[in-house]
N, C-alpha and C positions, 0 to 999 in steps of 0.2 A: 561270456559276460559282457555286458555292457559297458560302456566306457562314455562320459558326456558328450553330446555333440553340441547341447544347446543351451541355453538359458533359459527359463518361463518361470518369468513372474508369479506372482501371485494375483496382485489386482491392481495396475498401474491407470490411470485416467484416460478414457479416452478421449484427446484434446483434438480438435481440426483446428483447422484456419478457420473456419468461423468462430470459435471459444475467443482463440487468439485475437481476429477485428474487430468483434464485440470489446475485448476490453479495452483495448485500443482505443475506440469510439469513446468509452465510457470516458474515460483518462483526460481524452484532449475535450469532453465537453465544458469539464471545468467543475464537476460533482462526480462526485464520486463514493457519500455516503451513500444513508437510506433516502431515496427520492424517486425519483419518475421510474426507474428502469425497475426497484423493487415492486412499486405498484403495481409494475404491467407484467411482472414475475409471479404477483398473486391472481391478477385476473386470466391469467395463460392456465395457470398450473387450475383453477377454479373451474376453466373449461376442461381441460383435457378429463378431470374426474367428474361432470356432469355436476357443479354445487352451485350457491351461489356466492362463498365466499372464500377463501385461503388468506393466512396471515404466515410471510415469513421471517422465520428470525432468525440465530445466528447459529442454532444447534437442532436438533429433533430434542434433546435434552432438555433444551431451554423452552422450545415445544409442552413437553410433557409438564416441566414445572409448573409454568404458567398456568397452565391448563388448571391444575389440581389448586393451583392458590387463586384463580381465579370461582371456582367453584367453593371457595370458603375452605378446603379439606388441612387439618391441624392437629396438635395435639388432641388425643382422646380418641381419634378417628381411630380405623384400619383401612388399608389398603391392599389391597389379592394381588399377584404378583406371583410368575413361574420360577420355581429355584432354578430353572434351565433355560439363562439369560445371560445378556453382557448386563455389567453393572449399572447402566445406567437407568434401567428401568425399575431399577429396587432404590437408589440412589436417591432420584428426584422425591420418593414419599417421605426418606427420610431428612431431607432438607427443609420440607414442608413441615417438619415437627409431628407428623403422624408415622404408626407403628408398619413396618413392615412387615409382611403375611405373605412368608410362600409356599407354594404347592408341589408336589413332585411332579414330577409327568407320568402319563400312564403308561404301561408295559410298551416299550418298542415303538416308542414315541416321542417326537418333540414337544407335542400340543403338552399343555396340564392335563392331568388326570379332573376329569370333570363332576366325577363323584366327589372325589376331594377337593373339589373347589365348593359344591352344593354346604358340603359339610364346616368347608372355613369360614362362612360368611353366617357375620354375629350381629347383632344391635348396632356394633361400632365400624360398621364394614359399610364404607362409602363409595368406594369406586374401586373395579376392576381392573387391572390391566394386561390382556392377553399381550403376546406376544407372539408375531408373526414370521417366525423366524425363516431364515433363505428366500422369504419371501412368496413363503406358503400361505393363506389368510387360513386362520383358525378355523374350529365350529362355530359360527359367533349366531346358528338356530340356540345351539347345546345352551350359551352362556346366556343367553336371553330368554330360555324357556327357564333354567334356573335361578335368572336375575330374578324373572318374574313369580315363581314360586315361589321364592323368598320375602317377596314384597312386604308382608306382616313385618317383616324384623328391622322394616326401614325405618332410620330414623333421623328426619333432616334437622341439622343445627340450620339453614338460612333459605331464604326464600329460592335462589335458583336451586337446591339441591330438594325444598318441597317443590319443586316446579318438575322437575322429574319423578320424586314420590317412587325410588326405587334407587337401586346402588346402578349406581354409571360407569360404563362401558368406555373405556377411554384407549384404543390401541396402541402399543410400542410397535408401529407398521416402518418402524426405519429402514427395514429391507423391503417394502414390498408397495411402493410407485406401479402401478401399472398392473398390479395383480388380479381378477375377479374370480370371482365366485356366486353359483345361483343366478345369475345373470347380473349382477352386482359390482363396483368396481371398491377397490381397496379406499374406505374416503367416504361409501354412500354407506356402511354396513354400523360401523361401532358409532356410537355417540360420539364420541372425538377421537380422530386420527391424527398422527405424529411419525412426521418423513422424516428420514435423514438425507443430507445431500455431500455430505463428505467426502472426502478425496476418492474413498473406496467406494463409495455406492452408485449404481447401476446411473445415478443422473449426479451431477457433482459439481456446488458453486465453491469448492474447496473445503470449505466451510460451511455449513449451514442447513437448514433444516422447513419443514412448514406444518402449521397443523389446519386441519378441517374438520369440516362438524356437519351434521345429517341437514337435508332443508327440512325436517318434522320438527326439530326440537322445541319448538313450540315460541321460540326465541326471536326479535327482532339481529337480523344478521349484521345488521350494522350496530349497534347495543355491541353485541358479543367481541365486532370487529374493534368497535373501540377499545373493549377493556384490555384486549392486548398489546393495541397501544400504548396503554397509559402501562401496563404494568414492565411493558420490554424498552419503554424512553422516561425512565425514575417519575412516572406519574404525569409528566407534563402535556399542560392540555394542548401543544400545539408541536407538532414534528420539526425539524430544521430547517427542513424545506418551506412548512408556512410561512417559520418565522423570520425567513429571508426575504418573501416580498417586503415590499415597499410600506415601510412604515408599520409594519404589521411584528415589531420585537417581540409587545408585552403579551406575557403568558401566566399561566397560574402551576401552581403541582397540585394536582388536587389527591396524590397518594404518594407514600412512598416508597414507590415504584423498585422497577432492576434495567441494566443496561444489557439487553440481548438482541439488539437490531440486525438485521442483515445488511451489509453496504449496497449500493449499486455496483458496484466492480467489479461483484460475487454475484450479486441479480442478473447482471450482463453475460455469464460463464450458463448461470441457469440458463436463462430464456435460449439460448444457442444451443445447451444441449437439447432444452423440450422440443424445439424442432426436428431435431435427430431421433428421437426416443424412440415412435415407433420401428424403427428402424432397428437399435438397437436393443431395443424387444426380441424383435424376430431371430438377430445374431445368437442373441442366447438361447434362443431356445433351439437353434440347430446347435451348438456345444454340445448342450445338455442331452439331447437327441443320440451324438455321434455319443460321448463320452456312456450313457445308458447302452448302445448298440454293442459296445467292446466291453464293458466291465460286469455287467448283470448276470451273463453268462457265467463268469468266473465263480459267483456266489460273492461276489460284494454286493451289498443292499446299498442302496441309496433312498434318498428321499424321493418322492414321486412330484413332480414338480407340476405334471397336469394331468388330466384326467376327466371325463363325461359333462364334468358340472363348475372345474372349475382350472385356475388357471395363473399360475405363478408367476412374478417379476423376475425369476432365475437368477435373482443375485447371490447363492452357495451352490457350489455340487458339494450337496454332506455326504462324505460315504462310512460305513461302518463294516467292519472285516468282524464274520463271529465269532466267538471264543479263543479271541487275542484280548491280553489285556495292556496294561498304560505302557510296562517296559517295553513287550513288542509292538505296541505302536509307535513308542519313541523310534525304534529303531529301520519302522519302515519311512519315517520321515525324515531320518537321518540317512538313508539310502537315498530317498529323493534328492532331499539337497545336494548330495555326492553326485549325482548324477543330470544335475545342475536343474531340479524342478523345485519349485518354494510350495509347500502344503502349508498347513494350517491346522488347529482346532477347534471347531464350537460345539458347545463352551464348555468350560471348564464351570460345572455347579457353582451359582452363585457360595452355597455353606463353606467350599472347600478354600474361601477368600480371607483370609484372617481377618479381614474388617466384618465381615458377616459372622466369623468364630467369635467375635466379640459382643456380636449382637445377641448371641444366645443360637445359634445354628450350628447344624450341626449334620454333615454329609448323611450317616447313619439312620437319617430320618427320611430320607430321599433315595435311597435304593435304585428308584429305576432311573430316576437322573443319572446319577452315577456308570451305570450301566449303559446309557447312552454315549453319556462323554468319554469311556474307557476306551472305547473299539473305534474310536470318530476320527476321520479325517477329511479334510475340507483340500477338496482340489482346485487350481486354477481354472477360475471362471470368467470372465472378461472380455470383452468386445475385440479388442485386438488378438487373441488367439485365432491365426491363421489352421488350415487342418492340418496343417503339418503337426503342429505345437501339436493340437488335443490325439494323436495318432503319437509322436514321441511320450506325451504324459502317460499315456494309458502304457505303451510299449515298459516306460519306466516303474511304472505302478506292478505291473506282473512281475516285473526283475525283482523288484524290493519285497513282493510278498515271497519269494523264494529262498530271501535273509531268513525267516522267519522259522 
């Protein structure tokens, strides 16, 4: 029997000395909100996805809201939406005052079930929001051959949502920076894309988040870039930074706005890591690599993270053990911990959340969701796992399926 030799995290930041001089720099420049180092935070991250614009702000959440209040989306609306999600991507539509709509996933799947999504979408159905979970990019042919089949039943309350003339594509890509697919990067695919960069995600300004948008949308990029603006600094038509030149105080609100700005301090953490990125790209996907070479064999499934046409940010190893259910899973991750490795779950169905029991959801409507999340364990993925660690994880992983 085994006995702990080690420790392994789950997802702890990978920090260098450059993270650390960067803010350093930042500190003693004497700014430290949102200013010069955010700017150059959106024109970096802008490049590395081939656009011509990025806006960051202080969450992918705050990302996603924006977004949908930005596009007019409110009371009366619908919004599509996976029940096999963190809360935040069902969350933002209902802070927006429109109705949440979610989907199961199809058999043996994280994506939504895409028949069922063809079928959700009504007169009142505005905007979709896939959900790129571990940092796999969806089918987004499937949801755009469907968007557009649909197109009859569209029906825009305001001019940028007839400016599209079809229900919009807005991704929850918080796991998947750096992801492609079809020769496409995560950022060029959906109508609007929404990063996370949190303590936990594969790039991390502790805090914070960024969203982008196709260059077809038909849309002036600087238009667009402002309304985020005005709606993440309470409407005001001028940032802090203008209104610190010289002489230059007076400003107007011309809305009223929300306060979800990224600071420079946190922009400074970014730009340090996107220099490292591809970098630690490549890390994970030898993880992922080793961790697939030892467990697959066993008959753990995991998620397939690349493949002929496309090609993941590897921010989860999801695995799922068959015909175990929640108690014997609790208890193979209750051997890990013993054994001193931190697991994980995604997700836990949005229905089975008592704030969604309220909303009228209901697990039993969601089968294969459920089904997913029963058997699912999420192993340590992260840049700092030497191969020792992902050689002890796996070694740990076969002791605790022998609890079972």
């Amino acid at each position: 029997m085994l006995e702990q030799k080690k420790y392994v995290s789950f997802s702890p930041p990978d920090i260098s000395a450059a993270e650390i001089e960067a803010v350093v720099e930042t500190m003693q420049s004497g700014w430290i909100t949102t200013g010069s180092k955010t700017k150059e935070l959106e024109r970096k991250l802008a490049e590395f996805l081939d656009l011509n614009r990025t806006v960051c702000l202080n969450s992918a959440t705050a990302c996603m809201e924006l977004t949908l209040r930005i596009l007019g989306i409110g009371p009366g609306d619908e919004v599509i939406t996976s029940a096999y999600t963190y809360t935040a991507s069902a969350s933002v539509i209902h802070h927006v005052g429109a109705k949440i709509v979610l989907v199961d996933t199809a058999p043996d799947s994280y994506e939504m079930d895409y028949e069922q999504l063809a079928n959700a979408i009504s007169e009142k159905t505005k905007v979709i929001i896939p959900v790129d979970i571990a940092g796999k990019m969806c089918d987004y042919d499937a949801i755009y051959e469907i968007v557009h089949d649909k197109r009859e039943l569209f029906m825009p309350r305001n001019e940028i949502q007839a400016a599209f003339n079809r229900v919009i594509v807005m991704a929850d890509a918080a796991h998947a920076l750096g992801a492609q697919s079809n020769g496409k990067k995560c950022g060029q695919v959906a109508d609007f894309s929404c990063f996370s960069f949190h303590a936990v995600k594969n790039l991390t300004t502790a805090e914070g988040g960024a969203v982008a948008w196709r260059k077809d949308l038909g849309f002036e990029d600087d238009w667009l870039y402002n309304q985020f603006m005005l709606y993440s600094l309470h409407g005001q038509s001028k940032d802090a930074l203008s209104k610190m030149q010289s002489g230059a105080w007076e400003y107007d609100i011309l809305c009223l706005g929300y306060k979800c700005n990224l600071p420079d301090i946190l922009a400074a953490v970014g730009l340090a890591q996107l220099k490292r990125y591809n970098a630690l790209l490549e890390k994970r996907k030898e993880i992922i690599k080793a961790y697939d070479e030892a467990l697959l064999p066993l008959g753990i499934q995991s998620l397939q993270h690349f493949g002929e046409n496309y090609s993941s940010s590897g921010h989860l190893y999801l695995t799922r053990i068959p015909d175990i259910d929640e108690v014997q899973r609790s208890q193979i991750i209750a051997k890990m911990a013993e054994l001193g490795v931190a697991c994980n779950v995604h997700y836990k169905p949005l229905p089975m959340f008592e704030a969604y029991k309220q909303l009228g959801f209901d697990i039993k409507d969601f089968p294969n969701a459920f089904n997913m999340y029963k058997n699912e364990i999420s192993l340590p993925l992260h840049t700092l796992l030497s191969q020792e660690d992902v050689a002890y994880v796996c070694e740990c992983y076969k002791e605790a399926l022998n609890t079972i």
